[in-house]
C-alpha positions in Angstrom: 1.0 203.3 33.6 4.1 204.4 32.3 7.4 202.5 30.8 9.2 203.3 34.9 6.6 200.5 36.4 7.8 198.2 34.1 11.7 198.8 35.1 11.6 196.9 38.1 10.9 193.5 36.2 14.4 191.6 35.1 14.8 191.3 31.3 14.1 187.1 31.6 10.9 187.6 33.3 10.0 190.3 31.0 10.9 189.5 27.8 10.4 185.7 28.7 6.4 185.8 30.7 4.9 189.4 30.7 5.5 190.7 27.3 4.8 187.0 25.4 1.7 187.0 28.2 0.3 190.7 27.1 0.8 189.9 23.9 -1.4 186.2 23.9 -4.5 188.3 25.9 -4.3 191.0 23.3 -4.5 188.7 19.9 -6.9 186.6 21.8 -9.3 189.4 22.4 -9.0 190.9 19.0 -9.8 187.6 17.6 -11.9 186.4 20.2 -13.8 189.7 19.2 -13.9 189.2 15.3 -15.3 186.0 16.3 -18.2 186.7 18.4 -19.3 190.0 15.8 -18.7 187.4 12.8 -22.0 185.7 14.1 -23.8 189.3 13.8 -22.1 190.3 10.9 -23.4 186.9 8.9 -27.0 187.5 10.7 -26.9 191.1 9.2 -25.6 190.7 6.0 -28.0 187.9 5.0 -31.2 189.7 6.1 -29.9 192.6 3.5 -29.4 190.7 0.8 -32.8 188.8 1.5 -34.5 191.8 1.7 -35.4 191.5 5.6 -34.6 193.5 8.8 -32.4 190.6 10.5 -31.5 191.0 14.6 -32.4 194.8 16.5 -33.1 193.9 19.2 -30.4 193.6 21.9 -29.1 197.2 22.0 -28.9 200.1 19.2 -28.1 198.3 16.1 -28.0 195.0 17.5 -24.8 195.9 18.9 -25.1 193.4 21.9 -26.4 190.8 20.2 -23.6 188.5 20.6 -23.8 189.1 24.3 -26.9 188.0 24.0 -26.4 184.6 22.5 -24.0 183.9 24.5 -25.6 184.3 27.5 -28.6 182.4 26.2 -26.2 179.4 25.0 -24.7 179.2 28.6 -28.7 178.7 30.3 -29.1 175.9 28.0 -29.5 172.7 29.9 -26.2 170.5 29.0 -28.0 167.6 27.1 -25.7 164.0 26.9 -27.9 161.3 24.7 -28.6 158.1 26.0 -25.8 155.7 24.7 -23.5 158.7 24.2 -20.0 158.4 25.1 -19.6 161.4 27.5 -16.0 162.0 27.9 -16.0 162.0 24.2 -19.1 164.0 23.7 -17.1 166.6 25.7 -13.6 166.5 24.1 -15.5 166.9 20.7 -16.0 170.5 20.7 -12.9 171.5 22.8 -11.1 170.0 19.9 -12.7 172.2 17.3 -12.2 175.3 19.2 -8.4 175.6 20.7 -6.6 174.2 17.3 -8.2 177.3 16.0 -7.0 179.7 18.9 -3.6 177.8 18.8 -2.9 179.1 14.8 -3.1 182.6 16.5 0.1 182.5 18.1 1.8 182.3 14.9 -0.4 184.8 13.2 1.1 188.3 13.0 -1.4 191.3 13.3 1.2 193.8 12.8 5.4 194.6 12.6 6.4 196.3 15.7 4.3 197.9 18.4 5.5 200.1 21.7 2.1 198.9 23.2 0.8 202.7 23.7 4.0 204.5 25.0 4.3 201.7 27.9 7.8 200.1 26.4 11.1 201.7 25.6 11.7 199.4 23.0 9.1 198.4 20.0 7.8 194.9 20.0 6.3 192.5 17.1 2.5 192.0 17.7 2.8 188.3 17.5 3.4 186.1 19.9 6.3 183.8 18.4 7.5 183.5 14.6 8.7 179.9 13.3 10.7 179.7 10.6 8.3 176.5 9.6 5.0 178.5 10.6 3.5 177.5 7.8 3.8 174.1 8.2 2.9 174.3 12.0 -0.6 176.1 10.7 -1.5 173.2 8.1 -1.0 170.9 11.1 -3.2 172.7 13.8 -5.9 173.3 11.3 -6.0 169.5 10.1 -6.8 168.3 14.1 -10.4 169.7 13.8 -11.0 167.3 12.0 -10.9 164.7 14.7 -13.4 167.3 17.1 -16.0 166.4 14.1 -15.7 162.7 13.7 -15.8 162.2 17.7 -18.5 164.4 17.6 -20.3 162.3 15.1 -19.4 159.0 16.4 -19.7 160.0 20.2 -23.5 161.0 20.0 -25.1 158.0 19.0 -27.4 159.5 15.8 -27.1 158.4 12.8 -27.7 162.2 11.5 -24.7 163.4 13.6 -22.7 160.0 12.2 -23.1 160.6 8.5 -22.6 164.3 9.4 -19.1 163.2 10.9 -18.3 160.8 7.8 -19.2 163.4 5.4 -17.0 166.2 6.9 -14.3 163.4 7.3 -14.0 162.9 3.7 -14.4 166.4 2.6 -11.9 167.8 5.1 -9.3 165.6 4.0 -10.0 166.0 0.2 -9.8 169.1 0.2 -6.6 169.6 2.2 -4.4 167.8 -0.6 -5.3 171.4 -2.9 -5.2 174.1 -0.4 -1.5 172.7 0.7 -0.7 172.8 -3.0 -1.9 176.5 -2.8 0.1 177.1 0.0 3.5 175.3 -1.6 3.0 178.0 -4.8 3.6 180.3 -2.0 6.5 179.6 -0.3 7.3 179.1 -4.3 7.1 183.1 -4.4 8.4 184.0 -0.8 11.4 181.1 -0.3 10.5 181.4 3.2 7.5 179.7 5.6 7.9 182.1 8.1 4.6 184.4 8.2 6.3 187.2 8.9 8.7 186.8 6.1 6.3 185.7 3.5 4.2 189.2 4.5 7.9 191.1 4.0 8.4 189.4 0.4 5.2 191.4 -0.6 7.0 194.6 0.7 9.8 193.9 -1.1 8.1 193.0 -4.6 5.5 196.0 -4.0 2.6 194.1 -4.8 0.7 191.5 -3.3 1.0 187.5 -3.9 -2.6 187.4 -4.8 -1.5 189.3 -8.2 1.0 186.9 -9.6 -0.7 183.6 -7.7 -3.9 184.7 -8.7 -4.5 181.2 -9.7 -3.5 179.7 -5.9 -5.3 181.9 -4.2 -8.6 181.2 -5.9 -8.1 177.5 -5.0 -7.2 178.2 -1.2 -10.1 180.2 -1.2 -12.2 177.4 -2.1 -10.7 174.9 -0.4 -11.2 177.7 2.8 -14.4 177.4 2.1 -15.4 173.9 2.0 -12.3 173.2 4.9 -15.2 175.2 6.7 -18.1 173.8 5.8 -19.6 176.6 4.8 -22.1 176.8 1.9 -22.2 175.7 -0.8 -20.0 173.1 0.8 -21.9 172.3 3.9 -22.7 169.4 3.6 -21.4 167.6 7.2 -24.2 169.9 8.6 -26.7 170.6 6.1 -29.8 170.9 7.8 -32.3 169.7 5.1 -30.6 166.4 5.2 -29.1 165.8 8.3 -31.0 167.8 11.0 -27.3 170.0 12.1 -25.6 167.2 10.7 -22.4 166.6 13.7 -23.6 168.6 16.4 -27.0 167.4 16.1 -27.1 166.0 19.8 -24.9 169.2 21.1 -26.9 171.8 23.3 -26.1 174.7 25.8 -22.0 175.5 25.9 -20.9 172.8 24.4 -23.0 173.9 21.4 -21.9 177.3 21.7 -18.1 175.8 21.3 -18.9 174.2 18.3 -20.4 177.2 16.9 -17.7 179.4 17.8 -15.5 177.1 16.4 -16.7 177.2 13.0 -16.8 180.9 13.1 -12.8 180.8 14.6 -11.8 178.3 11.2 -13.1 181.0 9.6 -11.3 183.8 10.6 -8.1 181.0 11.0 -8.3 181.0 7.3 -9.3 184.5 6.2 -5.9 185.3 9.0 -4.0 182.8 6.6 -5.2 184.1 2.9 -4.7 187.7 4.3 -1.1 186.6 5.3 0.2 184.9 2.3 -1.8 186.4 -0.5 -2.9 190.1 0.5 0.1 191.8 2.4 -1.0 190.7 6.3 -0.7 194.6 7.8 0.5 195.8 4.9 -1.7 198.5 2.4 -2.8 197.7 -0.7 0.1 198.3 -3.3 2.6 198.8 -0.4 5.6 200.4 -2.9 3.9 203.7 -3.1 5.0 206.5 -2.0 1.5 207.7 -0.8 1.9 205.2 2.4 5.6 206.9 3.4 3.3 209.8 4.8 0.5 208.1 6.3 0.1 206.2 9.6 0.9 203.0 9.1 -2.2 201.0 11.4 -1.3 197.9 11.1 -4.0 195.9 13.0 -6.2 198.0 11.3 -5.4 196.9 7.7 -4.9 193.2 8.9 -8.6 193.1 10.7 -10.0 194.7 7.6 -8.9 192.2 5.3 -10.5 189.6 7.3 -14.0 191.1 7.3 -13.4 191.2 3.8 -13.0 187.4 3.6 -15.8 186.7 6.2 -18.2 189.3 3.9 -17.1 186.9 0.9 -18.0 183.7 3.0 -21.3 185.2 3.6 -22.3 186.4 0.1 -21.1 182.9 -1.1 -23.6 181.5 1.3 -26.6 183.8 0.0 -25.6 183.0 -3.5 -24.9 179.9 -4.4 -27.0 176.6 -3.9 -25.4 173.5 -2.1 -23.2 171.1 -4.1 -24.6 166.8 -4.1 -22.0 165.1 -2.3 -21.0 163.5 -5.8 -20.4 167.1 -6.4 -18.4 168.5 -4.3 -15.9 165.4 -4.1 -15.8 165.6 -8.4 -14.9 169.5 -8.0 -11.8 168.4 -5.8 -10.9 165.6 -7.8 -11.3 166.8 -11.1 -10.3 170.4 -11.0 -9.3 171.9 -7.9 -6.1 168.9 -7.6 -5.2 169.0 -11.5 -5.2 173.4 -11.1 -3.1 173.6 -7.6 -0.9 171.2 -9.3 -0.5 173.0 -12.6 -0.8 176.3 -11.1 2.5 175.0 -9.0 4.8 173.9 -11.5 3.7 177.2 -13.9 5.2 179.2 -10.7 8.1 176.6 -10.0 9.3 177.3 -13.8 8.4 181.2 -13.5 10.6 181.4 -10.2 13.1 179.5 -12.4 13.4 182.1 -14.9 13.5 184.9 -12.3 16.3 183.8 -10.6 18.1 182.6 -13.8 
């Protein structure tokens, strides 16, 4: 295919339906992707630090493994509790899932792309840019939180309920930081457009996580127990609460809600990668070494998210679970009192700059 097929198309339709269209199936099958061989990657990773051999079975290296699951979630007999709400018990994991794949269309993977040779003309590989994308993510990501309540209250357990109340609470906690985190950002950049937050970096040379060392810690955290991932898992811990929310989920509806998990995950690895490591760009992007090197874009952006998922997994195999008394006091009592601190020490530093 070659860029004369494409010059029979009118500019409207082309700039307007195929190239956003191409564009949409191409992030959505990278991050679909990162997604499904998160779930091996976490499998893998925790049998090595646990000292076991972990899944090798489904093809050399376990490389079909998530093939596998999936196909074994799908046979799963679709399982609605007596008492259950079942329009609800549907909607609830739908609701996890597409917030997450909605973020994407705001997430750039990359500057400018010809797609292989096929287009005259380069083209950014992101589907639209906002110039309040930032606010638009912190939005999105704050409706999975309804997918968990309604899937705690729909079910009709009082495992899945206290799962959904849990995760309610948390969720919403810890929000109030990880936007402070955020704010100490646009601080730095003056901008909430992804794309112009990632050129900032270029133009200072050096990455936001350097100089907001301090917010970045605290959105990582907040990442974390956003997630409910351990040590912060407690909506779902199984010890106490069976699966905690998705208790009374089986088959694909099941598989959603795992997916979904795995999809906040890489929603906010895509986000920390954005505004605190470059996005596409290399480390330390001022030097001169990277003015004679291919730039790969995807390449650096998709690296930097296994990086965060490799973190969320070593967390996981390292630190215990918090008490619920815990986990709300570590919000309360220092994640708020640093985002806010850390926010005004970069308001006044900004200040001074521009001064």
């Amino acid at each position: 295919m070659s860029a004369g097929l494409l010059s029979w198309m009118s500019p409207a339709l082309l700039n307007w339906v195929v190239i956003p269209a191409v564009k949409t199936a191409f992030i959505l099958a990278v991050i679909l992707t990162i997604v499904a061989y998160a779930t091996l990657m976490e499998r893998k990773v925790l049998a090595y630090i646990q000292a076991r051999v972990g899944p090798n079975r489904a093809g050399p290296k376990a490389i079909l493994q998530p093939l596998a699951d999936g196909f074994k979630l799908m046979g799963k007999e679709d399982l609605v509790p007596d008492g259950a709400m079942p329009f609800l018990h549907f909607l609830a994991p739908i609701l996890i899932m597409v917030p997450a794949l909605a973020i994407f269309a705001l997430i750039p993977l990359g500057d400018f792309t010809t797609l292989f040779g096929l287009l005259k003309e380069p083209i950014p590989i992101y589907v639209t840019d906002l110039n309040v994308a930032v606010l638009f993510v912190v939005g999105f990501a704050g409706l999975g939180i309804y997918g968990v309540i309604l899937g705690g209250w729909a079910s009709n357990s009082k495992y899945s309920l206290l799962g959904g109340l849990r995760s309610a609470a948390q969720i919403v906690s810890y929000e109030v930081p990880q936007a402070l985190a955020l704010v100490s950002v646009l601080v730095l950049a003056g901008s909430m457009s992804l794309v112009r937050i990632v050129e900032a970096q270029r133009e200072m040379g050096v990455w936001f996580a350097f100089p907001g060392f301090l917010a970045f810690f605290i959105y990582f955290v907040c990442g974390v127990a956003e997630t409910n991932r351990n040590p912060f898992d407690l909506p779902e811990c199984e010890s106490e609460l069976v699966n905690g929310y998705f208790t009374e989920y089986s088959g694909v509806k099941f598989a959603l809600f795992y997916m979904g998990e795995y999809a906040n995950m890489v929603v906010v690895s895509s986000v920390a990668t954005i505004l605190f490591l470059g996005g596409w760009l290399p480390p330390f992007p001022s030097l001169a070494i990277w003015q004679h090197l291919p730039s790969l874009p995807v390449f650096w952006f998709v690296a930097k998210i296994f990086g965060f998922l490799f973190f969320y997994i070593w967390v996981r195999a390292t630190f215990p679970r918090y008490r619920f008394d815990q986990l709300m006091g570590l919000m309360w009592k220092w994640m708020l009192p640093l985002a806010l601190v850390n926010l005004i020490l970069l308001a006044l530093v900004k200040l001074w700059l521009v001064q």
